[in-house]
PAKOLBA-48884 format. One record per residue (C-alpha): residue number from 1; residue in one letter; y, x, z. Coordinates in nm, 3 decimals, padded with zeros to 5 digits. Last residue first. Layout:
REM residues N
NODE|NUM|A|Y|X|Z
...
This chain:
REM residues 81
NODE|81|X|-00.197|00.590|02.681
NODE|80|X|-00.241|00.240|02.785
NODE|79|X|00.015|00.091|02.549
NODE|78|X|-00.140|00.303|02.271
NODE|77|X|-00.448|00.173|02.316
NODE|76|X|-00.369|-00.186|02.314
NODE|75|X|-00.188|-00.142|01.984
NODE|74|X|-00.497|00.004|01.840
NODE|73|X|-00.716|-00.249|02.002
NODE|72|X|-00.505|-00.543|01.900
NODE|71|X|-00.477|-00.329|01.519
NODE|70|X|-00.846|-00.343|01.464
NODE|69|X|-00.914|-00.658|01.608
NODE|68|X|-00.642|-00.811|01.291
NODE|67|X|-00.795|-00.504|00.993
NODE|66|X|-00.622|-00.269|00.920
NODE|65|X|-00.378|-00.247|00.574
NODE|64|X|-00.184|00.083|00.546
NODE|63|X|00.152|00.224|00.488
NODE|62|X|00.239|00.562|00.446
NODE|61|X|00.447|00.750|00.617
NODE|60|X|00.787|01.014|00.564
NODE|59|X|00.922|00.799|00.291
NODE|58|X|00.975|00.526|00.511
NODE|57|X|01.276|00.789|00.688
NODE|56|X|01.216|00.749|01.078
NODE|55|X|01.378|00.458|01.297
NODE|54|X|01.281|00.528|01.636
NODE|53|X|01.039|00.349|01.905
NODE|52|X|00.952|00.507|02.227
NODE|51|X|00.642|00.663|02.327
NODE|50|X|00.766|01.046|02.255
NODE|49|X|00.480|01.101|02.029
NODE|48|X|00.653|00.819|01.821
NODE|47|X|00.653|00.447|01.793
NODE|46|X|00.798|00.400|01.459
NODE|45|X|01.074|00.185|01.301
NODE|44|X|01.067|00.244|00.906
NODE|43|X|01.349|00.341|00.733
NODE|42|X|01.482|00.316|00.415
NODE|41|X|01.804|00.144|00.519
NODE|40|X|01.705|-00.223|00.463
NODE|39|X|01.392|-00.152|00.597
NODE|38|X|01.547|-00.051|00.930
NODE|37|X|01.751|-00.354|00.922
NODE|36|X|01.446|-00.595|00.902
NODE|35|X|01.258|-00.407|01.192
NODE|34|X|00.901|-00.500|01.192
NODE|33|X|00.729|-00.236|01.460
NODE|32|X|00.534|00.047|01.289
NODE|31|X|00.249|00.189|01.503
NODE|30|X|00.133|00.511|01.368
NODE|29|X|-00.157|00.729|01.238
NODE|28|X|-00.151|01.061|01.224
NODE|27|X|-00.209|01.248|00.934
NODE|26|X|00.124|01.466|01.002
NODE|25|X|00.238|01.486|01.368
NODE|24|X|00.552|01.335|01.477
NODE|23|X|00.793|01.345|01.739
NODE|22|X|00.747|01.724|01.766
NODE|21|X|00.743|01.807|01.394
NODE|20|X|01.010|01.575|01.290
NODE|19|X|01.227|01.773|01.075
NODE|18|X|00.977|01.831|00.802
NODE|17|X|00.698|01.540|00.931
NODE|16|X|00.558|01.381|00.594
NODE|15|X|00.272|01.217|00.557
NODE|14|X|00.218|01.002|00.896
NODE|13|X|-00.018|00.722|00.812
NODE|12|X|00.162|00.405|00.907
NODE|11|X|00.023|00.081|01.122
NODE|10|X|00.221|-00.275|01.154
NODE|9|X|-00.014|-00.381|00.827
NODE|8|X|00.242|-00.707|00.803
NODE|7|X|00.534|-00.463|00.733
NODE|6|X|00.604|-00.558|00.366
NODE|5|X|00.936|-00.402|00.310
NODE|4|X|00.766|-00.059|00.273
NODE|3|X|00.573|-00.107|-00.003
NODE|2|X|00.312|00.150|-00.088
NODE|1|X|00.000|00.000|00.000
């Protein structure tokens, strides 16, 4: 999936980390939180290493399609970590 304005997989594949390298580590995958303006800017919003959510360049991930019990888990493990 390569648009970014269609945020209903809520997980990214970090590809692209020049800048970023302590907030984000490439091949990683990434919970994207829908953020109209963001996408209106380029951006995605991103829960980082850091925990917190950030607006990083869309370019920088790529989208991807998991499956509904896939992402509750994923998004339940993150909270916990």
């Amino acid at each position: 999936m390569n648009k970014h304005d269609d945020l209903a997989t809520r997980f990214a594949v970090c590809v692209d980390n020049e800048g970023n390298e302590a907030s984000l580590e490439l091949g990683k995958l990434y919970e994207v939180i829908r953020d109209d303006e963001a996408v209106k800017h380029g951006y995605l919003r991103v829960i980082d290493e850091s925990g917190e959510d950030y607006w990083h360049a869309a370019k920088m991930f790529y989208l991807i399609e998991v499956p509904s019990e896939l992402a509750t888990t994923l998004h339940n493990l993150y909270r916990a970590a």
